[in-house]
Structures are given as structure tokens and as C-alpha cells.
C-alpha positions in Angstrom: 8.4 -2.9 19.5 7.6 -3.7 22.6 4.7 -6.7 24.0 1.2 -5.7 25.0 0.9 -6.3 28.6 -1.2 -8.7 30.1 -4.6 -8.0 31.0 -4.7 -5.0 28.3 -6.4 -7.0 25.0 -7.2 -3.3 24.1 -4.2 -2.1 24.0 -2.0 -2.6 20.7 1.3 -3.7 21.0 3.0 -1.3 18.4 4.0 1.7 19.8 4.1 4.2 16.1 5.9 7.1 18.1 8.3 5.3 19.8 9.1 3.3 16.3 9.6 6.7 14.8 11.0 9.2 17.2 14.7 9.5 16.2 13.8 9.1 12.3 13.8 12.4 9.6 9.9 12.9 8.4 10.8 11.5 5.2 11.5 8.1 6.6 7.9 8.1 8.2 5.5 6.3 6.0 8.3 3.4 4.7 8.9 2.6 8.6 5.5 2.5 9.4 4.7 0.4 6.5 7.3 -2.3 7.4 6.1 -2.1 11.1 2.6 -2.9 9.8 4.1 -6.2 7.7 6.3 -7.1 10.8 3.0 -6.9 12.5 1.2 -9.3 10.5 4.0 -12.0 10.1 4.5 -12.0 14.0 0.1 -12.1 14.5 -0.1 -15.0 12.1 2.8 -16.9 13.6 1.5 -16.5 16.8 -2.4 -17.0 16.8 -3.8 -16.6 13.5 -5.8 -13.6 11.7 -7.9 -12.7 14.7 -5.0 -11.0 16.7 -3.9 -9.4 13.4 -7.6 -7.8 13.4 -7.3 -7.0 17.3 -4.0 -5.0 16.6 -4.9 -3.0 14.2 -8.0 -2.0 15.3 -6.6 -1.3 18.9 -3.7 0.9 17.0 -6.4 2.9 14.9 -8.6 3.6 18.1 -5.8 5.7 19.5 -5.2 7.7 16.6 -1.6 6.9 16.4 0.8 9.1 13.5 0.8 7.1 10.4 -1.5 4.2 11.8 -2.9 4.2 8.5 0.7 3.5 6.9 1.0 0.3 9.3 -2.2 -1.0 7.9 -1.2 -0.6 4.4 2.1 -2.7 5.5 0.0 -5.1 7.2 -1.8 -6.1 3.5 2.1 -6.9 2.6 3.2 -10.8 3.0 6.6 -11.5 4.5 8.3 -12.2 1.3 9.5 -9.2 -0.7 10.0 -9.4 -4.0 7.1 -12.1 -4.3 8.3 -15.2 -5.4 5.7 -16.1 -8.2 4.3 -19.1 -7.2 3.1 -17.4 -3.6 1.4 -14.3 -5.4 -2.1 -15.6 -6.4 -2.4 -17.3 -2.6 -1.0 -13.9 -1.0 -3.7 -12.2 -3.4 -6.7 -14.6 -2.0 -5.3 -14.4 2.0 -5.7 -10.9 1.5 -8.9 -10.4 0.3 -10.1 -13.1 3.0 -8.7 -10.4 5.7 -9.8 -7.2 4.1 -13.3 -9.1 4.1 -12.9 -9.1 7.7 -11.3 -5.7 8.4 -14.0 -3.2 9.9 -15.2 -0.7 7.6 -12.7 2.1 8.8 -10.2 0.0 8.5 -10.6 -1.5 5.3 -9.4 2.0 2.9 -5.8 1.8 3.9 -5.6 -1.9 3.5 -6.8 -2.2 0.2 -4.6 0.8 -0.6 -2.0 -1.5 0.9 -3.0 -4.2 -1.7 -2.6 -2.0 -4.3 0.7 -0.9 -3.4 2.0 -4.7 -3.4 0.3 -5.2 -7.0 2.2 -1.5 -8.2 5.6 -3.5 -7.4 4.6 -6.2 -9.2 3.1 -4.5 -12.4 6.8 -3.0 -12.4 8.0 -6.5 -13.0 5.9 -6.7 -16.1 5.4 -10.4 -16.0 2.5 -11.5 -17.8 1.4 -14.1 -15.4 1.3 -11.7 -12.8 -0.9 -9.2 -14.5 -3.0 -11.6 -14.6 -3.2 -12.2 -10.9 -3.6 -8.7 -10.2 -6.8 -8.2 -13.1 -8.4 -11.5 -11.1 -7.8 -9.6 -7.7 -9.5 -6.0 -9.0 -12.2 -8.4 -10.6 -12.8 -9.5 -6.9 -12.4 -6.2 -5.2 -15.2 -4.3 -3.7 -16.5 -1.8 -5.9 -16.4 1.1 -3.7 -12.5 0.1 -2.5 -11.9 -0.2 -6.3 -10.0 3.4 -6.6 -8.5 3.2 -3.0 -6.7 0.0 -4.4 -5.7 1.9 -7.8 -4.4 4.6 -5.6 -2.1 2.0 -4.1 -1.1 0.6 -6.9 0.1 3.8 -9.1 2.0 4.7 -5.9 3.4 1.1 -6.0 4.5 1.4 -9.6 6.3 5.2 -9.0 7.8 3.7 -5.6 10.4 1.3 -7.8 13.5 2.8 -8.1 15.6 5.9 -9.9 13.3 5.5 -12.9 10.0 4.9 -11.9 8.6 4.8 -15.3 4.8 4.9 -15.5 4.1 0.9 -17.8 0.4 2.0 -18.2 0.7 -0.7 -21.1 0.8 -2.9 -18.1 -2.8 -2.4 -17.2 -5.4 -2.5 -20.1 -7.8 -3.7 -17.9 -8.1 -0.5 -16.3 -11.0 1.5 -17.4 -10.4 4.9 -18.5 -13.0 6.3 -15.9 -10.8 5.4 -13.1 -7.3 6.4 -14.5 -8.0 9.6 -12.3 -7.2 7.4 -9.4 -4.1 5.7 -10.9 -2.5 9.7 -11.8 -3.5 10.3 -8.1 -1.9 7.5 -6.6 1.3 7.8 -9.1 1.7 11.5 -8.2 1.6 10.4 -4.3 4.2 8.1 -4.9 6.5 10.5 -6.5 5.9 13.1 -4.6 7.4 10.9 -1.6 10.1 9.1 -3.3 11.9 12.2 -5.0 10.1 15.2 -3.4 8.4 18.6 -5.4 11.2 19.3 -7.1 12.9 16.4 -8.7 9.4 14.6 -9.3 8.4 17.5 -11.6 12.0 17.4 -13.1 10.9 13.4 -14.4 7.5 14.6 -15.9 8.9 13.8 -19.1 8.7 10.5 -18.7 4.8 10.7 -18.6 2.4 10.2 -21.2 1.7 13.7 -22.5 -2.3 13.6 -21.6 -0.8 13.1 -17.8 1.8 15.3 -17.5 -0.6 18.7 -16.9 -2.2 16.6 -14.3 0.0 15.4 -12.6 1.8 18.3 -12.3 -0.8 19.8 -10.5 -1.1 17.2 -8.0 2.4 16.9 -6.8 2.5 20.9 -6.8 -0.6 20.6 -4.6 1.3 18.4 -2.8 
């Protein structure tokens, strides 16, 4: 990653193609997403939220491959795994910034929220689930699936076994579960690919097997 140039505000300093030139497609979407979370540590170190904002709005005006993946990264802190006592302050600085995000913007990073929150829910720590029912409590209703989406993918993106804890989330309607299969099935999809993500359907409740079967077929 190169520096923007002087004299070019406009101009993002994250170059997406050159980041991911030499790298197989399948590598895309996790490079992307660290970019974005190298992105935010380096803005906030520097000069605050404001050139976080600029960046990512520059980098979305040019239509860059996978912008949206960098935003998503961007809602990530600079620790990973959380440590617990930073999660409920990471929760709050993010909301604060997706406040501030344009509305174009603002789909990919709550989906980048979510995807944070799916890593935790994986940790199953009470404390934590807590955290994460206060943060959908605060988060706009019409980002409410978007974030959902991130999370289920969150929850599928955590290792050989992803495991679906659904127990984990009671607080969760039932009217938006569509958008947790969706976001699970996404996740899969791109951490074992079509054929060994329907080979670990058995490890789905039975009512979401049929479903999301369909969706990774559909890819």
C-alpha cells in the first residue's frame, strides 16, 4: 500500500488491484478485508475518523474490486481475537462511525460489524452475547439484516467445524433468521466451497438444511 500523493485528497490511498494481483480468487475477500482494518488502524493513528471516512469514500467512488470487502474490514478493531474488556467500547466506536458513514457506504460496514459479532458468538461467552444483543438493540432498523448477514457469515467463518450455536442468539427473532441462513450459507460457501460445504449440512438444524442447501447451490 502505497501513500496518497499530495495535492490528491480525492484520491484513496489503497490501491485493491495492486493488493490483489498475484493472489488465487479465493484469497480475495480475506485480503481485502484485512486491508480495510489496516486501513482504519493507520487513519485513526494518524488523524482521527475523518480520514478514515475520506478513504473509504474515495475507494468506493472508483469502483474498486472488493471495495466493499475493505469496508467490512474497516468495522474490524486492531485486536483479533477481542480481548473482553475492549468489546463493548469497539461495539460503541463503531456505531459512532457507521452513524457517520454515507448511506452507500453504510451496508457493507454494518455487515462488517456483524461479521466481528459472528466470531464472537463462536466464543459462546455469555458476557459477550450480551454486548452483541445491546449493539442489534442500537442498530438501525433497516441495517438490522445486513448486520445479521455479517454475523451468520462470522459464525461459519471459524474454523474446520463451523458449527451453527443458534442457541447463542435467542434474541433473534424468527422473522429475520432468513437473513442469518443467508449470511451462514455465504460464509460456507467461501470457507469450504460447493462441495465440501454441502458435505457439512448435517451439522444444521434440520428446518435449515433444505435452505441452505439451496443457497450455497445458488451460489
Amino acid at each position: 500500500m502505497g501513500r496518497r500523493p499530495r495535492g490528491r485528497a480525492e484520491q484513496s490511498f489503497l490501491s485493491v488491484e495492486g493488493l490483489l494481483a498475484d493472489m488465487p480468487g479465493s484469497a480475495h475477500i480475506d485480503l481485502a478485508r484485512g486491508a480495510g482494518r489496516d486501513l482504519r488502524f493507520q487513519a485513526l493513528m494518524m488523524t482521527g475518523d475523518t480520514r478514515l471516512l475520506t478513504d473509504l469514500s474515495a475507494l468506493a467512488r472508483t469502483g474498486a474490486p472488493y471495495a466493499s470487502a475493505v469496508i467490512e474490514g474497516a468495522a474490524a478493531g486492531e485486536d483479533y481475537p477481542p480481548v473482553a474488556r475492549r468489546i463493548a467500547p469497539r461495539q460503541r466506536e463503531c456505531l459512532r462511525l457507521l452513524d457517520r458513514l454515507p448511506s452507500d457506504l453504510r451496508p457493507a460496514f454494518a455487515r462488517g460489524i456483524g461479521l466481528d459479532c459472528g466470531r464472537l458468538v463462536r466464543r459462546g461467552i455469555p458476557s459477550e452475547l450480551d454486548e452483541i444483543e445491546t449493539l442489534l438493540r442500537a442498530i438501525p432498523a433497516t441495517l438490522l439484516d445486513t448486520t445479521l448477514q455479517g454475523i451468520d457469515w462470522g459464525m461459519a467463518d471459524g474454523g474446520q467445524s463451523p458449527g451453527l450455536p443458534l442457541g447463542r442468539l435467542p434474541f433473534v427473532p424468527s422473522p429475520h433468521h432468513d437473513s442469518l441462513q443467508r449470511g451462514y450459507a455465504a460464509g460456507r460457501l467461501h470457507v469450504f466451497g460447493p462441495r465440501q460445504a454441502l458435505e457439512r449440512l448435517g451439522d444444521l438444524p434440520a428446518e435449515w438444511r433444505e435452505t441452505n442447501e439451496s443457497l450455497v447451490l445458488g451460489g
